[in-house]
The first five atom37 places (N, CA, C, CB, O) and aatype in JSON, in Angstrom:
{
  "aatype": [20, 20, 20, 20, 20, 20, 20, 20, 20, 20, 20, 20, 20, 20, 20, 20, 20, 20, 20, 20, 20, 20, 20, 20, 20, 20, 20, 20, 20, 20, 20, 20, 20, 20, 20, 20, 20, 20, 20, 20, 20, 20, 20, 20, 20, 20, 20, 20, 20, 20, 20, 20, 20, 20, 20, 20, 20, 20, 20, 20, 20, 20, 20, 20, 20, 20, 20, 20, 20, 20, 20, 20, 20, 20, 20, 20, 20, 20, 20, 20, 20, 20, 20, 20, 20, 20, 20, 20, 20, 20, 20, 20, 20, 20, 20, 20, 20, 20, 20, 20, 20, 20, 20, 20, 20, 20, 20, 20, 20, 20, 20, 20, 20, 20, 20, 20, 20, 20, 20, 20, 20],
  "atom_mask": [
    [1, 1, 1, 1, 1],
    [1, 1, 1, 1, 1],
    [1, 1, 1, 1, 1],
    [1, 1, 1, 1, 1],
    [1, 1, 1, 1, 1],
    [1, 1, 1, 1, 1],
    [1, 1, 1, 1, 1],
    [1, 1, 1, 1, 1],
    [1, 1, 1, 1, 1],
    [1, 1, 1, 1, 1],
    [1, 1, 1, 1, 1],
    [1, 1, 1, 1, 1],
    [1, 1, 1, 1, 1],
    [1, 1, 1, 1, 1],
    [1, 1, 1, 1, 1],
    [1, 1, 1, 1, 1],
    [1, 1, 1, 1, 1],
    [1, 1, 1, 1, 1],
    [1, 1, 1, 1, 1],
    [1, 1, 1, 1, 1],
    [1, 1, 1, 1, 1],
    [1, 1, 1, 1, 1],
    [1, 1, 1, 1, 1],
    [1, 1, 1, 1, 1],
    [1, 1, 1, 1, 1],
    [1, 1, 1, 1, 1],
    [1, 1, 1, 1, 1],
    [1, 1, 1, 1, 1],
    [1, 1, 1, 1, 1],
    [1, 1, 1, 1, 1],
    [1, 1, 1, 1, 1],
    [1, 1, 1, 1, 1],
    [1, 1, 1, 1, 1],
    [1, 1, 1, 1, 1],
    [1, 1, 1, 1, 1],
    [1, 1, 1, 1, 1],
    [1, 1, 1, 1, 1],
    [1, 1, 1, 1, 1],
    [1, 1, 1, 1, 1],
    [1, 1, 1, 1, 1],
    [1, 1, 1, 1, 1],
    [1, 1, 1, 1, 1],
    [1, 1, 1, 1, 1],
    [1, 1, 1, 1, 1],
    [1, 1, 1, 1, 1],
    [1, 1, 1, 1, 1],
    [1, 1, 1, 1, 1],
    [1, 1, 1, 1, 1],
    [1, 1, 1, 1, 1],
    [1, 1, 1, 1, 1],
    [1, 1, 1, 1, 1],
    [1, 1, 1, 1, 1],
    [1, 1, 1, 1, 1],
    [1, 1, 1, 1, 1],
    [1, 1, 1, 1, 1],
    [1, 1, 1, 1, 1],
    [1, 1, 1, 1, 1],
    [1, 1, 1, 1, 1],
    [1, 1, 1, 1, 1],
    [1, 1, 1, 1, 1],
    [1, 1, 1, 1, 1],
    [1, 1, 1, 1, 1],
    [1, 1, 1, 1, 1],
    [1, 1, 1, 1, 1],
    [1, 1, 1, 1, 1],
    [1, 1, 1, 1, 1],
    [1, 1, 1, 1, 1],
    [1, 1, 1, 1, 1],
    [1, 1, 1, 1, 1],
    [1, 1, 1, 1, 1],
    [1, 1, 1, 1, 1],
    [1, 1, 1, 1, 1],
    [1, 1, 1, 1, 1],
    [1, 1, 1, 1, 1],
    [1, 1, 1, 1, 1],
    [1, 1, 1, 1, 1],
    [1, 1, 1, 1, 1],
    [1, 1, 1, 1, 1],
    [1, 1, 1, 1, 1],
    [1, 1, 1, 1, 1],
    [1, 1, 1, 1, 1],
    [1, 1, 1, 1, 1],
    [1, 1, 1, 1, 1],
    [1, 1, 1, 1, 1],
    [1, 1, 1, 1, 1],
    [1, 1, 1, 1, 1],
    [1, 1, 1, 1, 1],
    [1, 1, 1, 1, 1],
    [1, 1, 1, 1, 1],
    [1, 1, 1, 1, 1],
    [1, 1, 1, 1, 1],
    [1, 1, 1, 1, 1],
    [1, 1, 1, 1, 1],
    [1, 1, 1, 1, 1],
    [1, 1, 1, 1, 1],
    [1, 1, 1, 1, 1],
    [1, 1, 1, 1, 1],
    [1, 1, 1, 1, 1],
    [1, 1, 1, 1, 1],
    [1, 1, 1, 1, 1],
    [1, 1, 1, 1, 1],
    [1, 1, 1, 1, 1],
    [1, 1, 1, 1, 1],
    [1, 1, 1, 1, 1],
    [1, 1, 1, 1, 1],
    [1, 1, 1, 1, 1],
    [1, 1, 1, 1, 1],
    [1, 1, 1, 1, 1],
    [1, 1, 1, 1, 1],
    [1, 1, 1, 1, 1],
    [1, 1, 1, 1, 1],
    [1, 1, 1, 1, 1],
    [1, 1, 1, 1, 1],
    [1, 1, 1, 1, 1],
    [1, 1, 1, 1, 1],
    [1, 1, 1, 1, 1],
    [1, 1, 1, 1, 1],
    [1, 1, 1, 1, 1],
    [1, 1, 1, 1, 1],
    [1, 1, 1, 1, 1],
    [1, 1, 1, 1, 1]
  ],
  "atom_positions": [
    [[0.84, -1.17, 0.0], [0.0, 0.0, 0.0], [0.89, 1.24, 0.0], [-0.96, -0.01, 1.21], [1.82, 1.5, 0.76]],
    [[0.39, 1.98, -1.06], [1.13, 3.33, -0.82], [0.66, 4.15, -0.67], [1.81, 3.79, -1.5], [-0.56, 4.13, -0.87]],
    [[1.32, 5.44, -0.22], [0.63, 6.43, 0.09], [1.39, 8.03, -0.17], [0.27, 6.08, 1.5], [2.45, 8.33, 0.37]],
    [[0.74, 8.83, -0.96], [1.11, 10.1, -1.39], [1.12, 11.48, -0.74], [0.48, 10.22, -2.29], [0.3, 11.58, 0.17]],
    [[1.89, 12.61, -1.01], [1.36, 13.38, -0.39], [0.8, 13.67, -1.8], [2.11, 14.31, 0.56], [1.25, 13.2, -2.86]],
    [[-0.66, 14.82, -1.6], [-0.95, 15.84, -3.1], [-0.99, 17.09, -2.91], [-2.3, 15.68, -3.87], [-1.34, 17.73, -1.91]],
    [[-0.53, 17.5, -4.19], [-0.47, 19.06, -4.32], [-1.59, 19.52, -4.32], [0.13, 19.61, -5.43], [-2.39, 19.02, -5.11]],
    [[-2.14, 20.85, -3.25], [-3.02, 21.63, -3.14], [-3.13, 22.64, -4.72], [-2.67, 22.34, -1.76], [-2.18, 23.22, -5.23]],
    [[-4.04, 22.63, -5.05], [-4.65, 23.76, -6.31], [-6.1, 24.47, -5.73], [-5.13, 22.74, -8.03], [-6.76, 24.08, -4.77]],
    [[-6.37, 25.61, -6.59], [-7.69, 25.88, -5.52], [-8.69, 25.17, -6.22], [-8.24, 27.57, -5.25], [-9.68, 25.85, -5.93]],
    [[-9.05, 24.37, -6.84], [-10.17, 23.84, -6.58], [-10.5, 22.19, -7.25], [-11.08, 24.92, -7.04], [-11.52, 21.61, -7.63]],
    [[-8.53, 21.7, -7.11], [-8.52, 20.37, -7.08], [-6.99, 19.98, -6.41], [-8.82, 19.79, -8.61], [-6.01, 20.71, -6.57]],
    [[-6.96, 18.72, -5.63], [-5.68, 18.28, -5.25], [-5.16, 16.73, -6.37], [-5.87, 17.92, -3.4], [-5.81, 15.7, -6.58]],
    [[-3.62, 17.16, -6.96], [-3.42, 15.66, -7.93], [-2.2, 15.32, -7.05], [-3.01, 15.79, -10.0], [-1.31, 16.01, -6.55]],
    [[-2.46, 14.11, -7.05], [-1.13, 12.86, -6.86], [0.27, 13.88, -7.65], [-1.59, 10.83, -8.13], [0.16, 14.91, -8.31]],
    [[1.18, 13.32, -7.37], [2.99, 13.48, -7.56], [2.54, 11.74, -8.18], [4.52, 13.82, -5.55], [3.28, 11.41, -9.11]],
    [[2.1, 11.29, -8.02], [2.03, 9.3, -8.73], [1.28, 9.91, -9.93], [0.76, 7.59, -7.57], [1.3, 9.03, -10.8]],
    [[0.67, 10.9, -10.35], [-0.21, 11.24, -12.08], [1.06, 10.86, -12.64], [-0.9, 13.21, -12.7], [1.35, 9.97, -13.44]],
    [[1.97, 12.01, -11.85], [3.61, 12.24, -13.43], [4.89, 11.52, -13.03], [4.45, 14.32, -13.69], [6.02, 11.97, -13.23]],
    [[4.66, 10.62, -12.58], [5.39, 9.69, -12.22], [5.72, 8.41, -13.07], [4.88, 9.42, -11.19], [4.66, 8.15, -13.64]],
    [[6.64, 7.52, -13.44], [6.35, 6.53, -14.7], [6.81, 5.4, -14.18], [7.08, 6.81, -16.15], [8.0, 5.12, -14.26]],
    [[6.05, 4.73, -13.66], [6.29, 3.01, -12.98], [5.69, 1.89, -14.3], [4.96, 2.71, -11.13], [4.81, 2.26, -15.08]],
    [[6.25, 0.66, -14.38], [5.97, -0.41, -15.2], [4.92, -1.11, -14.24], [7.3, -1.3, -15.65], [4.08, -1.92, -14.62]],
    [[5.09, -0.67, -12.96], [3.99, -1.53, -12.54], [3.67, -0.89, -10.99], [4.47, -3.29, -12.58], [4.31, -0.14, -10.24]],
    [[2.5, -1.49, -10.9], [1.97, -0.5, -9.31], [0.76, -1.75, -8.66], [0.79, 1.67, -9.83], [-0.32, -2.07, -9.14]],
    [[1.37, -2.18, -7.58], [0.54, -2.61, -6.86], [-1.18, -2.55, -6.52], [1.12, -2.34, -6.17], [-2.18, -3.21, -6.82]],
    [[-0.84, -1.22, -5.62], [-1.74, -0.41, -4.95], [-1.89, 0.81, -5.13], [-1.61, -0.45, -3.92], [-0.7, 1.01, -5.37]],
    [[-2.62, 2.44, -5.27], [-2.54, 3.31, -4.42], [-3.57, 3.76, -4.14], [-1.85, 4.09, -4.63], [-4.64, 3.47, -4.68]],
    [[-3.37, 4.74, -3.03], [-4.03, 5.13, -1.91], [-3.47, 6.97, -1.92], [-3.52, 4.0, -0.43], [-2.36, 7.51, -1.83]],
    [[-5.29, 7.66, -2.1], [-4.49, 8.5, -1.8], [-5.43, 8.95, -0.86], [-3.9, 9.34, -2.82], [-6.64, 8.75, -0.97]],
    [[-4.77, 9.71, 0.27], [-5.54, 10.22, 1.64], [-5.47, 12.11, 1.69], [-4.52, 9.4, 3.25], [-4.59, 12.97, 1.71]],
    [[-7.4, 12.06, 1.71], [-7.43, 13.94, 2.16], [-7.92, 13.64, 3.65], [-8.9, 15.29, 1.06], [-8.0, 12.53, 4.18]],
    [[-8.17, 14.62, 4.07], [-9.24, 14.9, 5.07], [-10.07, 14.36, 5.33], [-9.77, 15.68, 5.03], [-10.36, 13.87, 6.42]],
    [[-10.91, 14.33, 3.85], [-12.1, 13.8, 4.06], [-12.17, 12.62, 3.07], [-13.19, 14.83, 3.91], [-13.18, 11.92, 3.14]],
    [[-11.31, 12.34, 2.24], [-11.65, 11.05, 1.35], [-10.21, 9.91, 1.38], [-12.01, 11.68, -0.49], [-9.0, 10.1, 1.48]],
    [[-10.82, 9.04, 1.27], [-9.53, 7.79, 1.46], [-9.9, 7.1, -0.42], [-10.04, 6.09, 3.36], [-10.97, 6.64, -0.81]],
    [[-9.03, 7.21, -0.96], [-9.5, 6.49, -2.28], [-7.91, 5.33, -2.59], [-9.87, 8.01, -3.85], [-6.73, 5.33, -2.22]],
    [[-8.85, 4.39, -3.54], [-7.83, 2.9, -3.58], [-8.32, 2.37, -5.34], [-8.5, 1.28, -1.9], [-9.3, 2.43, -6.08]],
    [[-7.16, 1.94, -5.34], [-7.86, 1.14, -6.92], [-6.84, -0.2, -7.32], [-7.76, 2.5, -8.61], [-5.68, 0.02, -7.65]],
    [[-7.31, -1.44, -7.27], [-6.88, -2.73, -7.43], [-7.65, -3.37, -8.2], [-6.72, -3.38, -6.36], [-8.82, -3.04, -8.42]],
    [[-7.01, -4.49, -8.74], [-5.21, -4.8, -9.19], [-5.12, -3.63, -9.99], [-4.69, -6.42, -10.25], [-5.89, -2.86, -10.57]],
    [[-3.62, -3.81, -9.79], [-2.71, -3.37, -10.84], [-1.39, -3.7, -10.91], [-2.69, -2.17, -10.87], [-0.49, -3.53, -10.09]],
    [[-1.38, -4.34, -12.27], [-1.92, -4.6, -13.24], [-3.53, -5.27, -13.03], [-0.93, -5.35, -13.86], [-3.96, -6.07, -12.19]],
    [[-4.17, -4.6, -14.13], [-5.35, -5.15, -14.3], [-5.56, -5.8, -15.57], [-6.25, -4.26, -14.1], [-4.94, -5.29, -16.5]],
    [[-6.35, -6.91, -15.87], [-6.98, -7.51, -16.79], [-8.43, -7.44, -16.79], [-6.59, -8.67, -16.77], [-8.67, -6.29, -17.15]],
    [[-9.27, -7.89, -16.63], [-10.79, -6.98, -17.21], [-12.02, -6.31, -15.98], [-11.88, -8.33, -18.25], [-13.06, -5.66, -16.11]],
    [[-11.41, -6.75, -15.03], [-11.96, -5.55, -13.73], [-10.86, -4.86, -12.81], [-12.98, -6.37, -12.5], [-9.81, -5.38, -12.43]],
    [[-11.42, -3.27, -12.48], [-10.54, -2.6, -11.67], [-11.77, -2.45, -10.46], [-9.77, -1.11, -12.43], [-12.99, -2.64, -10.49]],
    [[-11.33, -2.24, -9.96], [-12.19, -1.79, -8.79], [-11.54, -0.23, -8.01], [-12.16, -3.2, -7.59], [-10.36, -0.04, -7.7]],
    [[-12.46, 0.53, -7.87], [-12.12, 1.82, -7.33], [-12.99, 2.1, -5.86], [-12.47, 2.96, -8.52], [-14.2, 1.88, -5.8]],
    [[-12.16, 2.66, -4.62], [-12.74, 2.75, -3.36], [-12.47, 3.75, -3.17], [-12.48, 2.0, -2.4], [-11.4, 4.24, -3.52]],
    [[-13.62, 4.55, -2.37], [-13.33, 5.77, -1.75], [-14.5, 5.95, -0.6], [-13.29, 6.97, -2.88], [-15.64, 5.49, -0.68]],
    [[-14.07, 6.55, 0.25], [-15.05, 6.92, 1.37], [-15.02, 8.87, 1.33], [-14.33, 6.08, 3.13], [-14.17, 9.75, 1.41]],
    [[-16.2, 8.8, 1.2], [-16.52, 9.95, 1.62], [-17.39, 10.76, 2.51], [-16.64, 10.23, 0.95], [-18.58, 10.47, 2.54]],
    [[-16.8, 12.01, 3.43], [-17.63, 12.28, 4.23], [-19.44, 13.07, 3.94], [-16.71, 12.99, 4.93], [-20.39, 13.26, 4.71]],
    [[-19.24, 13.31, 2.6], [-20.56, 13.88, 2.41], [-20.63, 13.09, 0.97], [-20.71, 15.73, 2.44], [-19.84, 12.62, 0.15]],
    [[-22.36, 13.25, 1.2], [-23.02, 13.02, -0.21], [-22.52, 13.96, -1.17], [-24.58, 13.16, -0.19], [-21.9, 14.97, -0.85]],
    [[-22.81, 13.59, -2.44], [-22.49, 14.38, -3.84], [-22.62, 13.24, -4.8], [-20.86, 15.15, -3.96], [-23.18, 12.15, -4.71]],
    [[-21.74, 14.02, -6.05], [-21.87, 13.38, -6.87], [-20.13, 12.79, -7.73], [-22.93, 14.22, -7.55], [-19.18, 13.53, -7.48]],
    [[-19.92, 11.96, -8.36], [-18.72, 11.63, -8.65], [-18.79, 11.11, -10.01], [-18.16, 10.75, -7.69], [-19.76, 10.67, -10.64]],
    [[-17.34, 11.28, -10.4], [-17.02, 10.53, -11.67], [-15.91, 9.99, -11.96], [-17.16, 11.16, -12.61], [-14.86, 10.64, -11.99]],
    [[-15.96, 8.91, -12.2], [-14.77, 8.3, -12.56], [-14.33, 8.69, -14.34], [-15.05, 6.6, -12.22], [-15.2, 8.83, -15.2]],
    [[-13.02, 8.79, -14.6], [-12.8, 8.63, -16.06], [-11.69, 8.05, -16.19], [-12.8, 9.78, -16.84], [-10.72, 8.29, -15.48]],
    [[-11.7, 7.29, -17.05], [-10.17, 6.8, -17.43], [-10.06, 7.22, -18.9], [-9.89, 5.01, -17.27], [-11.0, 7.36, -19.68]],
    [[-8.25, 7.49, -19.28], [-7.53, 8.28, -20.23], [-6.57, 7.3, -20.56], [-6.94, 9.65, -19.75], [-5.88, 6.77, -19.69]],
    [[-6.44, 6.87, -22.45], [-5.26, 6.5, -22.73], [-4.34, 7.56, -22.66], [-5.24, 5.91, -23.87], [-4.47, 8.64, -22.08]],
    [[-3.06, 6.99, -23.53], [-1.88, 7.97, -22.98], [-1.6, 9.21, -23.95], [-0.42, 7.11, -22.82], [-0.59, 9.86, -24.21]],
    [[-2.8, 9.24, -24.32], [-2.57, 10.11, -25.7], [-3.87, 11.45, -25.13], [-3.1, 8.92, -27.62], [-4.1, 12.56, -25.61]],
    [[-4.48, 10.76, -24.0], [-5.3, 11.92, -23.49], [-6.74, 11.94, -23.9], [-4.71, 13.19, -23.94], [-7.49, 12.92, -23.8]],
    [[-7.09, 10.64, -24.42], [-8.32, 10.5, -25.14], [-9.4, 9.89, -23.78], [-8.06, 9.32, -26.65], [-9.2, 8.9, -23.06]],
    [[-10.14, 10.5, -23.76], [-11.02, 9.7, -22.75], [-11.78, 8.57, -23.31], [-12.03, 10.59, -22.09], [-12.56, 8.68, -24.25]],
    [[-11.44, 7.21, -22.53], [-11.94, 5.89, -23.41], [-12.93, 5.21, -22.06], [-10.3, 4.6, -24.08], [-13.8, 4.42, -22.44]],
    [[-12.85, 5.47, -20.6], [-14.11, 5.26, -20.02], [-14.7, 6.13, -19.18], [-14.1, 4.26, -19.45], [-14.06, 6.96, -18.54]],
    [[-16.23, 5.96, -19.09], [-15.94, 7.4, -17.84], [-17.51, 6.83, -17.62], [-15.54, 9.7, -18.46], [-18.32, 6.29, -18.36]],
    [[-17.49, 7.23, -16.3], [-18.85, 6.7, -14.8], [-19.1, 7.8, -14.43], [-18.41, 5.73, -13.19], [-18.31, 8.57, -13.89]],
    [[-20.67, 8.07, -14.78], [-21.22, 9.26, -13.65], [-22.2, 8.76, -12.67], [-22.01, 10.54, -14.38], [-23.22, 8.23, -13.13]],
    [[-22.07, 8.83, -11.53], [-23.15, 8.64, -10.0], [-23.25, 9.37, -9.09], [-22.96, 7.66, -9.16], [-22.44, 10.29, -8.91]],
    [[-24.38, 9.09, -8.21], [-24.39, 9.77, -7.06], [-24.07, 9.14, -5.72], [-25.52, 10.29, -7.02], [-24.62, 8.12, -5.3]],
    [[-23.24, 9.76, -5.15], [-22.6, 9.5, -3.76], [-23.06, 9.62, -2.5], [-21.7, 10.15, -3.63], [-22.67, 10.63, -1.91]],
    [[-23.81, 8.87, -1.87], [-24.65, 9.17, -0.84], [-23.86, 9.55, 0.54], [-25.56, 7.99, -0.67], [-24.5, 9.76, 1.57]],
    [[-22.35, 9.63, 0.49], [-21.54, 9.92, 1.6], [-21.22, 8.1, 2.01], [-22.51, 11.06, 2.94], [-21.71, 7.06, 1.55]],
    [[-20.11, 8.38, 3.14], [-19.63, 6.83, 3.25], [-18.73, 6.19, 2.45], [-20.6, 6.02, 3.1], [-17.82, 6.91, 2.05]],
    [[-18.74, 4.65, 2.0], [-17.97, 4.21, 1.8], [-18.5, 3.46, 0.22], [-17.58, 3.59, 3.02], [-19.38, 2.61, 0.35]],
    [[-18.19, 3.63, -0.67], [-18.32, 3.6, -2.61], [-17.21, 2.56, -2.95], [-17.82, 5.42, -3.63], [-16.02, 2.68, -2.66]],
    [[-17.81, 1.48, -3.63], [-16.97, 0.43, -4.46], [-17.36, 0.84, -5.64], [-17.21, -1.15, -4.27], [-18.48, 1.33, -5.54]],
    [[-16.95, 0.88, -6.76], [-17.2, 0.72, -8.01], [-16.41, -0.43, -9.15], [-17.04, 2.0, -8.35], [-15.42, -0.14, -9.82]],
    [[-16.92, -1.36, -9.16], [-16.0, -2.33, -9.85], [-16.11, -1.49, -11.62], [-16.75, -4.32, -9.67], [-17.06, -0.75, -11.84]],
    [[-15.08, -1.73, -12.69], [-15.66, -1.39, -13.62], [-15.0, -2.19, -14.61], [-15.72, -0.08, -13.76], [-13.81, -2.37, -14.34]],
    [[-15.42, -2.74, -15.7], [-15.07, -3.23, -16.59], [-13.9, -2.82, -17.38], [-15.95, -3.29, -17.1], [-13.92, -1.73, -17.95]],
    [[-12.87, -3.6, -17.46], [-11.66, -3.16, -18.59], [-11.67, -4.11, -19.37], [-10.14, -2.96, -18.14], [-10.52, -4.03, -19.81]],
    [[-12.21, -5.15, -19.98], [-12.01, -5.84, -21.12], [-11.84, -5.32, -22.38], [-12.85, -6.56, -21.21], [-11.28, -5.88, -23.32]],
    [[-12.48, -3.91, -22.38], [-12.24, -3.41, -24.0], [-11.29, -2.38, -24.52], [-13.44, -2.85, -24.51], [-11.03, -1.74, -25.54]],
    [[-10.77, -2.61, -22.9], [-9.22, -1.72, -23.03], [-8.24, -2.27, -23.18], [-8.75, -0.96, -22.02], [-7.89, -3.23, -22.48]],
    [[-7.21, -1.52, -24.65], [-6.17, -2.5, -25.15], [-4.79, -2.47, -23.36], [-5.31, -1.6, -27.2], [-4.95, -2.07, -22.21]],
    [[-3.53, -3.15, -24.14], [-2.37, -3.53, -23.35], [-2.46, -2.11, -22.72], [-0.86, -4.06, -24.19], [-3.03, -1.15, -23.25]],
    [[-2.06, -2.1, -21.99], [-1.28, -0.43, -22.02], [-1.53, 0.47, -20.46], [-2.25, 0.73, -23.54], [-2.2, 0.2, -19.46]],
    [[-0.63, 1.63, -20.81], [-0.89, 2.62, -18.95], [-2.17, 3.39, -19.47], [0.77, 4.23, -18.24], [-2.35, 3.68, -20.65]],
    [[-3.05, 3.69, -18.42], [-4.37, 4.83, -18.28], [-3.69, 5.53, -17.13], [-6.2, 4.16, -17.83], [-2.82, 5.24, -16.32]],
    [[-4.64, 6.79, -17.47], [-4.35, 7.97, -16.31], [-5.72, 7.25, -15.87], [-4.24, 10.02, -16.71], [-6.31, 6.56, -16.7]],
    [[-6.26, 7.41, -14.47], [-7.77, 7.48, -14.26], [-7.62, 9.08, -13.21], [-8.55, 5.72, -13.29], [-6.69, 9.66, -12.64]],
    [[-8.94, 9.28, -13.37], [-9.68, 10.76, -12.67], [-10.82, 10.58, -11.9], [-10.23, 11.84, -13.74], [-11.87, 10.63, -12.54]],
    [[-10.93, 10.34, -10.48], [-12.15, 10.27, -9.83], [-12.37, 11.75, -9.47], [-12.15, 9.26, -8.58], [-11.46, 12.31, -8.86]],
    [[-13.58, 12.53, -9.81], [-14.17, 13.76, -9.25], [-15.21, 13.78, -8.39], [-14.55, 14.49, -10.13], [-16.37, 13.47, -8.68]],
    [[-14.75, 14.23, -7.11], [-15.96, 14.08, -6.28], [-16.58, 15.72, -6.5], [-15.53, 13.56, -4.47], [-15.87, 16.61, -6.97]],
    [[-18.03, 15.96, -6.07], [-18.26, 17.13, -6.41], [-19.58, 17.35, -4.76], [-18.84, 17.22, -8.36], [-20.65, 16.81, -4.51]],
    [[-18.96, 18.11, -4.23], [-19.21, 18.39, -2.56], [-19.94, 19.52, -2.41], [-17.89, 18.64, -1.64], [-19.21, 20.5, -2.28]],
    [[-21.1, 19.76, -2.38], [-21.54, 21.23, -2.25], [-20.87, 22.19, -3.54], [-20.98, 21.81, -0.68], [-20.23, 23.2, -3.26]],
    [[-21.09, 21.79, -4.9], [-20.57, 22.61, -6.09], [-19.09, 22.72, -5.85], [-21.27, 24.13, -6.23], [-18.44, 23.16, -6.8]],
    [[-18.28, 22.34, -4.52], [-16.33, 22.12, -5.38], [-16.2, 20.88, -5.43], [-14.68, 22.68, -4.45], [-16.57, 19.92, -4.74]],
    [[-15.51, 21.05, -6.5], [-14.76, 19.71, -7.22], [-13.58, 19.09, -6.31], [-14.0, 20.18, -8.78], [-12.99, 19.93, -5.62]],
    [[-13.16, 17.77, -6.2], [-12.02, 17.49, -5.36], [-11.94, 16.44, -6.57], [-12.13, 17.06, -3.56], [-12.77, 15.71, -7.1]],
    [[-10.43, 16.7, -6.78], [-10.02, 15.54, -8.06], [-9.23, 15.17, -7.83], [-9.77, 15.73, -9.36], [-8.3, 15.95, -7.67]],
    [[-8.96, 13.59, -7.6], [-7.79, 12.71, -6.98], [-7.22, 11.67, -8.39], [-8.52, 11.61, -5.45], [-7.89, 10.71, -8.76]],
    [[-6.1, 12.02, -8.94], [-5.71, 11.17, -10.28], [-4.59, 10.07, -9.67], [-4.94, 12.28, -11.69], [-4.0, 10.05, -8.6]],
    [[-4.56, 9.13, -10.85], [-3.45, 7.52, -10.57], [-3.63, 7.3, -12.04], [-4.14, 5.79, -9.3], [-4.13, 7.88, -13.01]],
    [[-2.87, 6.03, -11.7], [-2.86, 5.5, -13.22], [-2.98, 4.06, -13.11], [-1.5, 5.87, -14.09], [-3.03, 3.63, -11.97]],
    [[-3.04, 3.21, -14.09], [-3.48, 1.78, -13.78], [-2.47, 1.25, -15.43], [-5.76, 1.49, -13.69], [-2.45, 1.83, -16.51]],
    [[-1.63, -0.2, -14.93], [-1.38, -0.51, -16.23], [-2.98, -1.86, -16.71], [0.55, -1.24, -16.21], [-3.87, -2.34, -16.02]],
    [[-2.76, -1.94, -17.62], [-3.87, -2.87, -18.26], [-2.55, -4.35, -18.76], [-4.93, -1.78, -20.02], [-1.5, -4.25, -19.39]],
    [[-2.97, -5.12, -18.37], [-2.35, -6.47, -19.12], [-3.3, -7.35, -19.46], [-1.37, -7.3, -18.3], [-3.93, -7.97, -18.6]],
    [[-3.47, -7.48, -20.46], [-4.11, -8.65, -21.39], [-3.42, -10.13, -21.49], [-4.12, -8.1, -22.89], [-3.93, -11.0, -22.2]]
  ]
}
């Protein structure tokens, strides 16, 4: 399990692990205040699973990005506060690294926590 610090922006915090370039990544974990988020395996083959707890309801989105910046999946829901699994399908994603982007959205601000996931087929 790892764990990051993130850079404050005003109206999102990203991982130092976005621009970072690993062949491979276990786990990560990144910890605010108010949200604990996780995403396993990785490497993945055709499910990822994404965790986060949050202290308030809202709304969220997951997206995942090949490396060229193209958005190839993306999840919109609502967050009732607490603790959120989202398993999601990667079978139709080729070999390769994704950025992913979970946005939580809290009383109209955005909190955006990024990672990356390799895909192995």
């Amino acid at each position: 399990m790892a764990k990051f610090l993130k850079l404050q922006y005003p109206f999102a915090s990203i991982s130092p692990e976005f621009f970072m370039r690993k062949s491979e990544i276990s786990l990560v974990e990144l910890n605010s205040s108010t949200n604990t988020f996780k995403s396993f395996p990785n490497p993945v083959r055709d499910n990822i699973i994404f965790q986060f707890n949050s202290s308030k309801s809202g709304q969220y989105v997951v997206s995942i990005y090949n490396m060229q910046g193209k958005l190839v999946r993306s999840i919109n829901s609502a967050d009732k506060g607490g603790f959120t699994s989202l398993n999601v399908n990667t079978e139709n994603l080729q070999t390769g690294m994704y950025f992913t982007k979970i946005t939580l959205i809290n009383n109209g601000k955005p909190e955006i926590h990024t990672g990356k996931i390799v895909v192995q087929k």
